[in-house]
ROVEX-31885 format. One line per 2 residues: number of its first residue (from 0); for each residue x, y, z of N, C-alpha, C, CB. Coordinates in Angstrom, 2 decimals, always signed. Glycine has a CB too. Layout:
N
NUM	X Y Z X Y Z X Y Z X Y Z; ... $
***
This chain:
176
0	+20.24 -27.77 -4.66 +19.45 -26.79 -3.94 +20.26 -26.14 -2.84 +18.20 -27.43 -3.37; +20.23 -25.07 -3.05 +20.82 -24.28 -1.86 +20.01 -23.97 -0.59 +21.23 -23.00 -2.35 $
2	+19.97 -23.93 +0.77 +19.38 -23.43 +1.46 +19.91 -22.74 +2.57 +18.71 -24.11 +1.65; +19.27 -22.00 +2.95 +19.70 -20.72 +4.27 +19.21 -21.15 +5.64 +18.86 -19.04 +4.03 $
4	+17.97 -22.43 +5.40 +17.59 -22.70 +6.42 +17.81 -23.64 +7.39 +16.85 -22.70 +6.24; +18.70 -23.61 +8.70 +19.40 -24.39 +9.25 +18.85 -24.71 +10.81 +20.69 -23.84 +9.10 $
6	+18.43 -26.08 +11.17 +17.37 -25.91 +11.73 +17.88 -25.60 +13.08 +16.46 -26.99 +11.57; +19.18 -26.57 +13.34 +20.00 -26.00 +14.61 +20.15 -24.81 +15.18 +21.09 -26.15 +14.50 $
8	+20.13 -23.81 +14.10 +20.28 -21.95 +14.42 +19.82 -21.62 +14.23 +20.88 -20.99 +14.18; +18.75 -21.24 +13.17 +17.52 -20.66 +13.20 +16.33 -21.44 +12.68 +17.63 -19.52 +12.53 $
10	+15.17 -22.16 +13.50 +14.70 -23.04 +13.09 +13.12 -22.49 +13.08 +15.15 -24.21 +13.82; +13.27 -20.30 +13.23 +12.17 -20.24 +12.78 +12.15 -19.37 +11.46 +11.38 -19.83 +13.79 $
12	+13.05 -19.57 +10.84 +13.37 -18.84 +9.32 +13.54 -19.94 +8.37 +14.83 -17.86 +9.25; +12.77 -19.72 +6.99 +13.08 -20.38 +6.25 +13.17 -19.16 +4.85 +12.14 -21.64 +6.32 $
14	+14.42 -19.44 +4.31 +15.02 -18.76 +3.15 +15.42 -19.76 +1.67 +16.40 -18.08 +3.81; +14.85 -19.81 +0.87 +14.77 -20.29 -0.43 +15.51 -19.46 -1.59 +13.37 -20.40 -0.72 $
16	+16.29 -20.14 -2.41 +16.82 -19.39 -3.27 +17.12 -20.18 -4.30 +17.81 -18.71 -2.82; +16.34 -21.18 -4.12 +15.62 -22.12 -5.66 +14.64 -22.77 -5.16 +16.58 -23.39 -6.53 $
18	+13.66 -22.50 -5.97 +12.70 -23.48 -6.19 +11.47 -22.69 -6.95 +12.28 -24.19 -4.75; +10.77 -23.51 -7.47 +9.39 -23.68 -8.29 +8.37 -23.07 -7.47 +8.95 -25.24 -8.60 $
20	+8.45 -24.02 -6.15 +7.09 -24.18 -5.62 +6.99 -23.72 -4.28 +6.66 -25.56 -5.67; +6.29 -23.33 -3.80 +5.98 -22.59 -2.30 +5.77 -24.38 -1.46 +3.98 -21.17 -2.31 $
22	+4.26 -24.48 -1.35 +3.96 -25.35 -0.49 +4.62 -26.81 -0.37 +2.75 -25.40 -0.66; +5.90 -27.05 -0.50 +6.43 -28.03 -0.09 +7.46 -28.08 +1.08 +6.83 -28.44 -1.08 $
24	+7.67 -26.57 +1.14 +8.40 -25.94 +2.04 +7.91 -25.44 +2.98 +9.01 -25.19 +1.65; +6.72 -25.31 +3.43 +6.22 -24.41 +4.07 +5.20 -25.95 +4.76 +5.55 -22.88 +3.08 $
26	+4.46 -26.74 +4.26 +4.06 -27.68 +4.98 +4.70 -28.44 +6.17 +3.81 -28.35 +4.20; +3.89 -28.46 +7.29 +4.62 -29.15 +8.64 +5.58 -28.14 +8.97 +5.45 -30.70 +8.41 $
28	+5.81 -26.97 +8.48 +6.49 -25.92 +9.25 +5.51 -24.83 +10.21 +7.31 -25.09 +8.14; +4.69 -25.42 +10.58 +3.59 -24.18 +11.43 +4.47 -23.19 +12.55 +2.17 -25.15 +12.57 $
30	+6.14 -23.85 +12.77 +6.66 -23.06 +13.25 +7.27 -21.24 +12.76 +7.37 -23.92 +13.53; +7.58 -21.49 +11.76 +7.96 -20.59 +11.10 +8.00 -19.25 +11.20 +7.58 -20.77 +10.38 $
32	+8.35 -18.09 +11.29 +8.32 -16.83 +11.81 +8.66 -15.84 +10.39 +9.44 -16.72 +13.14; +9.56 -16.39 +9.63 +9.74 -15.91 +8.43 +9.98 -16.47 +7.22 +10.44 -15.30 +8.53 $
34	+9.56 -16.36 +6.06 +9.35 -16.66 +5.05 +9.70 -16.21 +4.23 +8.63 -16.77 +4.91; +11.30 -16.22 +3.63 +11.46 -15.61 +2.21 +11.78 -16.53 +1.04 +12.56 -14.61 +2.23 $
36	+10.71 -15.93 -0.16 +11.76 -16.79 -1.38 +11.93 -15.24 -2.54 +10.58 -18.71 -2.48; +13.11 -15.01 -2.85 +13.37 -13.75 -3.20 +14.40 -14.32 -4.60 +14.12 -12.73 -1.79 $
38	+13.90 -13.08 -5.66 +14.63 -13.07 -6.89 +14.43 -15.11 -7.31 +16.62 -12.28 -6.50; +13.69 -15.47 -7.56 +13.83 -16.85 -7.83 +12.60 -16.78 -9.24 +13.45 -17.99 -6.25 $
40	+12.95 -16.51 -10.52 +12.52 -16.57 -11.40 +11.14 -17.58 -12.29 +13.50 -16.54 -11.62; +11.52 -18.65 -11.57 +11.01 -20.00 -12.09 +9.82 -20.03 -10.95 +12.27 -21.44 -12.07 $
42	+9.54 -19.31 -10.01 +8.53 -18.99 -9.07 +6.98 -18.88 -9.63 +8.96 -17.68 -8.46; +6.46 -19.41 -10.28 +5.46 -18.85 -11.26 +4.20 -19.41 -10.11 +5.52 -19.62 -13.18 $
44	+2.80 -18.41 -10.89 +1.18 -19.52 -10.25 +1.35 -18.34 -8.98 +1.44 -22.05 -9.58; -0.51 -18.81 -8.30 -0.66 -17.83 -7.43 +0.22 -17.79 -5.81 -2.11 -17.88 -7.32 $
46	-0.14 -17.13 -5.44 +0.47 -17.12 -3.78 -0.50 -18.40 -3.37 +0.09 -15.33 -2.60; +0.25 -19.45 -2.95 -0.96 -20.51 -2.34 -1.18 -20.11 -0.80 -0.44 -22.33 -2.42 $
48	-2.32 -20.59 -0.88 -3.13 -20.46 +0.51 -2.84 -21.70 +1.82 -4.86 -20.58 +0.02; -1.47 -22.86 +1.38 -0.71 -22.76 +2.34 -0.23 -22.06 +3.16 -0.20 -22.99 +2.15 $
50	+0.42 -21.29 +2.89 +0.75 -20.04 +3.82 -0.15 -19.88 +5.23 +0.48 -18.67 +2.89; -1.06 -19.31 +4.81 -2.18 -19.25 +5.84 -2.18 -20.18 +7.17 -3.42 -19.59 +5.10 $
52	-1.64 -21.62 +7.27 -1.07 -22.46 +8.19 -0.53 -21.86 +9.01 -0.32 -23.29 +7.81; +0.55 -20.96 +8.53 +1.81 -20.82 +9.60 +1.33 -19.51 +9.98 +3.58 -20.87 +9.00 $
54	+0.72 -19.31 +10.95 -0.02 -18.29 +11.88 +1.24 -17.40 +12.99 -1.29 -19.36 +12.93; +2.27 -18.09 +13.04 +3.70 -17.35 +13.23 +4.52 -16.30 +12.84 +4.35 -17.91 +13.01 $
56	+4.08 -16.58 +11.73 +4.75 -15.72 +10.45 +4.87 -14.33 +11.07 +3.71 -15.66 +8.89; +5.75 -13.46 +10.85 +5.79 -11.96 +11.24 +6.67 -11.50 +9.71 +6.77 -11.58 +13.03 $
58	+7.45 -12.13 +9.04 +7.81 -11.95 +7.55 +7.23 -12.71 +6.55 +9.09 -12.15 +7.35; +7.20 -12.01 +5.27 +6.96 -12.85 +4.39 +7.27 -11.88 +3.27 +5.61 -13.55 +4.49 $
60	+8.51 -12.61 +2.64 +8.85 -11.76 +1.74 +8.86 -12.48 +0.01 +10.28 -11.24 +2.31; +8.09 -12.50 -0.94 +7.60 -13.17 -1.67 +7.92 -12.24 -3.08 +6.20 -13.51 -1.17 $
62	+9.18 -12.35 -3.47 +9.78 -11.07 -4.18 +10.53 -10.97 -5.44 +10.61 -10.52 -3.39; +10.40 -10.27 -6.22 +11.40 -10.54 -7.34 +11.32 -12.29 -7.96 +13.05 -10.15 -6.62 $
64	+9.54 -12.42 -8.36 +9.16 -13.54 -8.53 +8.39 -13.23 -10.03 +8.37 -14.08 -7.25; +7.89 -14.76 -10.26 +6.73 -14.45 -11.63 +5.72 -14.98 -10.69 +6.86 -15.45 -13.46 $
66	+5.37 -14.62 -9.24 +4.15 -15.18 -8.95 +2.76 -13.89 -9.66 +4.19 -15.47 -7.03; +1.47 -14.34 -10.10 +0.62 -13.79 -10.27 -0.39 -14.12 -9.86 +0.59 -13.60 -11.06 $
68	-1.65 -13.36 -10.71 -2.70 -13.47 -9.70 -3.30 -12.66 -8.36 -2.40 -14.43 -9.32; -4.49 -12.87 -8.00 -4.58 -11.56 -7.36 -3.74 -11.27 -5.91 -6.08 -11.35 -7.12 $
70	-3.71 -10.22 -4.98 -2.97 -10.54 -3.87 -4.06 -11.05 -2.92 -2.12 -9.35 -3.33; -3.67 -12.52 -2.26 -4.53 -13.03 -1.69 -5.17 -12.75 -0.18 -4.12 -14.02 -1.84 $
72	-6.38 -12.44 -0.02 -7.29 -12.42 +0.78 -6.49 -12.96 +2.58 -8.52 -13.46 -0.02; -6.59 -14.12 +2.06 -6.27 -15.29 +2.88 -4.88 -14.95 +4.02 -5.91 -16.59 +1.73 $
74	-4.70 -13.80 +3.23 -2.93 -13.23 +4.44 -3.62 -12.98 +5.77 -1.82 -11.17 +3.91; -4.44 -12.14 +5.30 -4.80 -11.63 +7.19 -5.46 -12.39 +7.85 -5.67 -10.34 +7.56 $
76	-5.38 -13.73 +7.21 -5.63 -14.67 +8.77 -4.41 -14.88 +9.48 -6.24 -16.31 +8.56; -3.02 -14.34 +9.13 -1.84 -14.29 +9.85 -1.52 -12.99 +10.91 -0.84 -14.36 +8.80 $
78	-2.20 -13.53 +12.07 -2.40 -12.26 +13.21 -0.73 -11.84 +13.43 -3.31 -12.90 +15.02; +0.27 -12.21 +13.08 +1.68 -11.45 +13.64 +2.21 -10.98 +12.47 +2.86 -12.40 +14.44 $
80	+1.76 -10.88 +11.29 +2.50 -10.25 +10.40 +2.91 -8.67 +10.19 +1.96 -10.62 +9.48; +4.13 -8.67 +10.38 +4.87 -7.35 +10.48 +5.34 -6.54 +9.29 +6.00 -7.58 +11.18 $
82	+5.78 -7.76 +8.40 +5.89 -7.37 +7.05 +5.97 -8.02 +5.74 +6.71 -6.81 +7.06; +4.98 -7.23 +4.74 +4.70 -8.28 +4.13 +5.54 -7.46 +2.87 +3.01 -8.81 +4.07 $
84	+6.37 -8.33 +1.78 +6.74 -7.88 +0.40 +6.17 -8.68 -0.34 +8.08 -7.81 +0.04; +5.52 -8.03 -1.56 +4.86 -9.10 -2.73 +5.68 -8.02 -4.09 +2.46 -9.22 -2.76 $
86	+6.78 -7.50 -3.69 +6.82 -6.37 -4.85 +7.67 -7.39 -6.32 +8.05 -4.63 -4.12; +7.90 -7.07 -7.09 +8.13 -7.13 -8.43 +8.15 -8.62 -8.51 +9.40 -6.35 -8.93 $
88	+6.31 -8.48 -8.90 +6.10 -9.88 -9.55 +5.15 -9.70 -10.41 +5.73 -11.03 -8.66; +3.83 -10.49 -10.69 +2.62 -9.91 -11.57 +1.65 -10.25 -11.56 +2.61 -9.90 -12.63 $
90	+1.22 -9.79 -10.00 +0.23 -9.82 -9.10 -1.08 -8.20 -9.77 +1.22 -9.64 -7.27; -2.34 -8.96 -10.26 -3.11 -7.94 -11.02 -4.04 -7.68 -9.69 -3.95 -8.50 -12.59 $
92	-4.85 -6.91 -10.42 -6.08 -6.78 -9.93 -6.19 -5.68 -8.46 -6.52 -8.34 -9.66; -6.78 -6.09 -7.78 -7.53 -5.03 -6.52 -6.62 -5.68 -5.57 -9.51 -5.15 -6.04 $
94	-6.35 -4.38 -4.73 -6.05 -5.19 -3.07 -7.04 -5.32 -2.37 -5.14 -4.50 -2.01; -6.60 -6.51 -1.68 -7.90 -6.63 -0.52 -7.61 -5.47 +0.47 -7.94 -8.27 +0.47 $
96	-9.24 -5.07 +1.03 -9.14 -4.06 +1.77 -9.29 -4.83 +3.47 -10.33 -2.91 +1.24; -8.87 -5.96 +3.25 -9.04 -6.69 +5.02 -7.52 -6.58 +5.30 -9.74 -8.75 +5.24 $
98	-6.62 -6.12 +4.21 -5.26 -5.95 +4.81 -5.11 -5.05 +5.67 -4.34 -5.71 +4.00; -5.72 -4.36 +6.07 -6.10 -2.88 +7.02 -6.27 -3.94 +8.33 -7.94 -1.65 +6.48 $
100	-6.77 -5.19 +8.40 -7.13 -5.94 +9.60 -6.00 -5.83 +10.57 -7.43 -7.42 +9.29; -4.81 -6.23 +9.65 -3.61 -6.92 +9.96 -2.55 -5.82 +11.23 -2.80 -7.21 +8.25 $
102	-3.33 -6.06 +12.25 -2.91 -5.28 +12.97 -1.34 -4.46 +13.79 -3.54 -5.73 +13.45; -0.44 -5.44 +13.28 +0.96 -5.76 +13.32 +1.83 -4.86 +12.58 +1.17 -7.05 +12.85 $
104	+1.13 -4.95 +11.33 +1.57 -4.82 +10.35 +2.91 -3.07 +9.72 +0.14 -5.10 +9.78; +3.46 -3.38 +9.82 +4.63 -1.87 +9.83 +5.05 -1.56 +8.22 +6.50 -2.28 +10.87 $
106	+5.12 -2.72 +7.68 +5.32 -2.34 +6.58 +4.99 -3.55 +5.08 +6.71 -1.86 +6.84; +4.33 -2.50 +4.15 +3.48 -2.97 +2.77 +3.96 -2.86 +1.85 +2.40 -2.47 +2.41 $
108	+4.72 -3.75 +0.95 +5.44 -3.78 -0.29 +4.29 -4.29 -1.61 +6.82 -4.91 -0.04; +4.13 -3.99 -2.05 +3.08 -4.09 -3.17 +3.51 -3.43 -4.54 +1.74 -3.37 -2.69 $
110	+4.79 -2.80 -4.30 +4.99 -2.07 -5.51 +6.03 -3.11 -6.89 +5.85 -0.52 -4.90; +6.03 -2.42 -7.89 +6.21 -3.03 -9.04 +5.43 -4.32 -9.96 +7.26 -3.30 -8.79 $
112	+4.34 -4.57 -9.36 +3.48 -5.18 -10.06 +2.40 -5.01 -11.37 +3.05 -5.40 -9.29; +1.60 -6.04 -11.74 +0.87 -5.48 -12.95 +0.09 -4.41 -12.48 -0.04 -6.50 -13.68 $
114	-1.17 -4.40 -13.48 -2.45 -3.22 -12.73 -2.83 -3.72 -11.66 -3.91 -2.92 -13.51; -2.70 -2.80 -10.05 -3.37 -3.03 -8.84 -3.88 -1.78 -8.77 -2.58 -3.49 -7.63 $
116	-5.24 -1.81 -9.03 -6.02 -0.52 -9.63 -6.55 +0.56 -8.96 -7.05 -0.85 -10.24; -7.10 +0.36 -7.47 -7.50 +0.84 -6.69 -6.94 +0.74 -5.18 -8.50 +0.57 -6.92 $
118	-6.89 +1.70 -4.71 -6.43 +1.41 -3.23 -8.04 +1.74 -2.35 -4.88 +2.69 -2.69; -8.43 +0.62 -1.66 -9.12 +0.43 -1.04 -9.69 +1.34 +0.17 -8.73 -0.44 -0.91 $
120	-10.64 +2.13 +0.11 -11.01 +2.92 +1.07 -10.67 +2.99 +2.52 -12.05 +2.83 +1.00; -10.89 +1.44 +2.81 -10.34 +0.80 +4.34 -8.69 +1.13 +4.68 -10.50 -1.11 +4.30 $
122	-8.30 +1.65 +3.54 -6.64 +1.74 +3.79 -6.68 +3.48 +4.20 -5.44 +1.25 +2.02; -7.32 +4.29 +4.30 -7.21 +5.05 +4.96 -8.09 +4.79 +6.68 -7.52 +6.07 +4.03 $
124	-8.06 +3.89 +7.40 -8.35 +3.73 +8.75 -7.63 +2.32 +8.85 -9.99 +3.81 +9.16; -6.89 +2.08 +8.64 -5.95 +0.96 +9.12 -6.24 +0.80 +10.84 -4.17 +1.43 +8.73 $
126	-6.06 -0.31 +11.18 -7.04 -1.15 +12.71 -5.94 -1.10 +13.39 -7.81 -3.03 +12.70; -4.00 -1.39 +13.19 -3.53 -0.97 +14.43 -2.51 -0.17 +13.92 -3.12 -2.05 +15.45 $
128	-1.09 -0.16 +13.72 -0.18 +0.94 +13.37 -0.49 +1.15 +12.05 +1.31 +0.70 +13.56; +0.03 +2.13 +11.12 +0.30 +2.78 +9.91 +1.29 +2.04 +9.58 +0.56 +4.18 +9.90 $
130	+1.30 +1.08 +8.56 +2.60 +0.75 +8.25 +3.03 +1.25 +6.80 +2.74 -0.71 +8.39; +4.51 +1.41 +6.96 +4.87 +2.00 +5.40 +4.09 +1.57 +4.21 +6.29 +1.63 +4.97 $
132	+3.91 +2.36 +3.23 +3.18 +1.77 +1.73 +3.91 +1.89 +0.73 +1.93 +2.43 +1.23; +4.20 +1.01 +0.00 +5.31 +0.69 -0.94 +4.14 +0.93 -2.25 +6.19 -1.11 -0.70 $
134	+3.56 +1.78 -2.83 +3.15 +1.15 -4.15 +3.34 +1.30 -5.37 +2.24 +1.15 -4.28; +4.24 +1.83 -5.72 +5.35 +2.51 -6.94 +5.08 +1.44 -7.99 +7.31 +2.61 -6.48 $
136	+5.13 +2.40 -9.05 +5.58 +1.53 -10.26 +4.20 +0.20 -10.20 +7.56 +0.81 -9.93; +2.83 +0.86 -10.27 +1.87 +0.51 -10.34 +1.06 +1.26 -11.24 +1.55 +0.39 -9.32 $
138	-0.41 +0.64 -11.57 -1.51 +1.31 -12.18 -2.60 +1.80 -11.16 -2.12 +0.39 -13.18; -2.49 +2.93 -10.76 -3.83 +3.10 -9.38 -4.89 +4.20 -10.16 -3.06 +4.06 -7.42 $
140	-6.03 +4.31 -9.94 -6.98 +5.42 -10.30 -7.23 +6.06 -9.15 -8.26 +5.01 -10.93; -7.73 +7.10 -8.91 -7.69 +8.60 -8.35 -8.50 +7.96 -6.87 -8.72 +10.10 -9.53 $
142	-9.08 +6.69 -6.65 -9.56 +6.41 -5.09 -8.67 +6.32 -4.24 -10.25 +5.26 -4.84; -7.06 +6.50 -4.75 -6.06 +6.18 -3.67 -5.75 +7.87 -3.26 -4.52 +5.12 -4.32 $
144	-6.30 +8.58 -4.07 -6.50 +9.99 -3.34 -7.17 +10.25 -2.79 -6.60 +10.88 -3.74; -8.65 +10.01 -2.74 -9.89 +10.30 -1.54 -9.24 +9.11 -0.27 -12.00 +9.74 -2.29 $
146	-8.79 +8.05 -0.67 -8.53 +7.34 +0.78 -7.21 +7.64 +1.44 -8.57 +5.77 +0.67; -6.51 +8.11 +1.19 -5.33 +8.11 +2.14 -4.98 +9.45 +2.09 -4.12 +7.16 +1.78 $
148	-6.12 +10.43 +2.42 -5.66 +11.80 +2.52 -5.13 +12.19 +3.93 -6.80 +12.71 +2.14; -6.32 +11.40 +4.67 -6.06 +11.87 +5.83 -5.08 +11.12 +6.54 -7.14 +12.00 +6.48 $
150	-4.24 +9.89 +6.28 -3.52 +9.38 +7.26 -1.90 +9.99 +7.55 -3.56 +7.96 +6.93; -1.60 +9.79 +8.32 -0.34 +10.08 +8.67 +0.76 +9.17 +8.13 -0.32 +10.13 +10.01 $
152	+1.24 +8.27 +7.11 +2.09 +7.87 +6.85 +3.08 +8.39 +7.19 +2.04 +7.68 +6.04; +4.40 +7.29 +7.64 +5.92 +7.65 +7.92 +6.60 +7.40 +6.32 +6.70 +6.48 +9.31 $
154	+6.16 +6.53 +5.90 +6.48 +6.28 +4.03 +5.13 +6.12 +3.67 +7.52 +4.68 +3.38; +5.27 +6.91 +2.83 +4.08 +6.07 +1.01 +4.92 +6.39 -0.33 +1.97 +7.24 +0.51 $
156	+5.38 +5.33 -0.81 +5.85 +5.77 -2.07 +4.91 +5.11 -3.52 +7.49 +5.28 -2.07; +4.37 +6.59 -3.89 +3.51 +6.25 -5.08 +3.72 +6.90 -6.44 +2.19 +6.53 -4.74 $
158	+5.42 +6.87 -6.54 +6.13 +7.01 -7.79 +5.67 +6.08 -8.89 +7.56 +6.81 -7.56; +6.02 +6.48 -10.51 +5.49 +5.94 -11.35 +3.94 +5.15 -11.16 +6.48 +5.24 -11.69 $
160	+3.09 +5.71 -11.05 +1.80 +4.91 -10.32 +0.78 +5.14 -11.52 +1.16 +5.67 -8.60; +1.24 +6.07 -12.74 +0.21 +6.10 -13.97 -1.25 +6.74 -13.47 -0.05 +4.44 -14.58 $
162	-1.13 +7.71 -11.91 -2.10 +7.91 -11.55 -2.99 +8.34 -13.05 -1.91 +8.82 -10.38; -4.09 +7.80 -13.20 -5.15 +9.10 -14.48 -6.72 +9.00 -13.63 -5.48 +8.19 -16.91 $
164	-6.62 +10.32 -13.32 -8.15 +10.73 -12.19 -8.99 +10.31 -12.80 -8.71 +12.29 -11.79; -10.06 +9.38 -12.40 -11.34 +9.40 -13.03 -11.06 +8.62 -14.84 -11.90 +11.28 -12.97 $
166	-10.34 +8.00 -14.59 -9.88 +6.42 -15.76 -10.36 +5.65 -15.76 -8.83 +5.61 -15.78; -10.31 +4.95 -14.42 -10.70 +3.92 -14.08 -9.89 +2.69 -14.16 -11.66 +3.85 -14.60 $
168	-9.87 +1.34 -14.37 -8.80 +0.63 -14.40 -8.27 +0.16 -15.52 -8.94 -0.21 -13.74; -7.81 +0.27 -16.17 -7.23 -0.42 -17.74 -6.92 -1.74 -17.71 -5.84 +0.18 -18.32 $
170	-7.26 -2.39 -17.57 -6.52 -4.21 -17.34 -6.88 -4.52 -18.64 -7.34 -5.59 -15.98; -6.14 -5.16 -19.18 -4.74 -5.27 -19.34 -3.68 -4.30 -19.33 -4.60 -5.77 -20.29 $
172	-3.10 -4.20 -19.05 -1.73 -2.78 -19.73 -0.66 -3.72 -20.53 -0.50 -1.68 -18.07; -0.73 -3.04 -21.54 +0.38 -3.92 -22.56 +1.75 -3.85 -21.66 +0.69 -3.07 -24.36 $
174	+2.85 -4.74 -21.91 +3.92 -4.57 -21.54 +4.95 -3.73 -22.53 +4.26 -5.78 -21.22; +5.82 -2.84 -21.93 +6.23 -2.24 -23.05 +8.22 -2.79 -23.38 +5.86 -0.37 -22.68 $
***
């Protein structure tokens, strides 16, 4: 096992670049400030709701994984999170619209996943800054146009997004 995380020098980062499993790493760390496990293949199963513990957190970069399942609820009980990546893994379904809570928050990676179908009304009144929106290379239907007309984004990237107005959601989408 390789690790990045060294407790002498930085003992509020933890960086993974093998492993299976989230919560063995992350237990009894309530210190923690950042959280990456990136490009680690064998990553499979949902985002566990460990996480949620480490109320520190201001990263969490959860990336270039086979985690799936929906994107979990349970993040914005992390009041310092600054930035969150969940991009290219195969995470389905709806975003939660309490991610708008997350008041910190600067920037939203969500892109390259399965169908995440709708963008949530609440994401056009986000509660404290605008943070970038990553959602590319997604399945969205035409509500991510009535909601985020009016905001001021510094980024939104909603390349390859399969927008089709008034579709609705297709789940499954074959893989091609």
């Amino acid at each position: 096992m390789q690790w990045d995380h060294k407790p002498q020098h930085r003992p509020h980062h933890l960086r993974r670049r093998d492993s299976s499993e989230i919560q063995p790493y992350v237990d009894g760390r309530l210190h923690l400030k950042t959280l990456i496990f990136h490009k680690l293949s064998n990553l499979t199963g949902h985002i566990q709701p460990a996480i949620a513990k480490l109320k520190n957190l201001t990263v969490i970069r959860l990336s270039w994984t086979n985690l799936s399942g929906p994107v979990p609820d349970f993040l914005t009980t992390l009041p310092n999170l600054d930035y969150l990546d969940l991009s290219f893994n195969d995470l389905t379904g709806y975003i939660p619209p309490s991610l708008t809570k997350l008041t910190k928050l600067n920037t939203l990676h969500l892109d390259h996943n399965r169908p995440i179908c709708s963008i949530p009304e609440a994401y056009g009144r986000f509660k404290g800054s605008i943070p970038d929106l990553y959602l590319s290379h997604n399945w969205l239907t035409d509500k991510i146009l009535k909601s985020l007309g009016d905001m001021n984004f510094s980024v939104i990237n909603l390349l390859q997004c399969g927008i089709q107005l008034g579709s609705g959601c297709p789940l499954p989408i074959p893989v091609l």
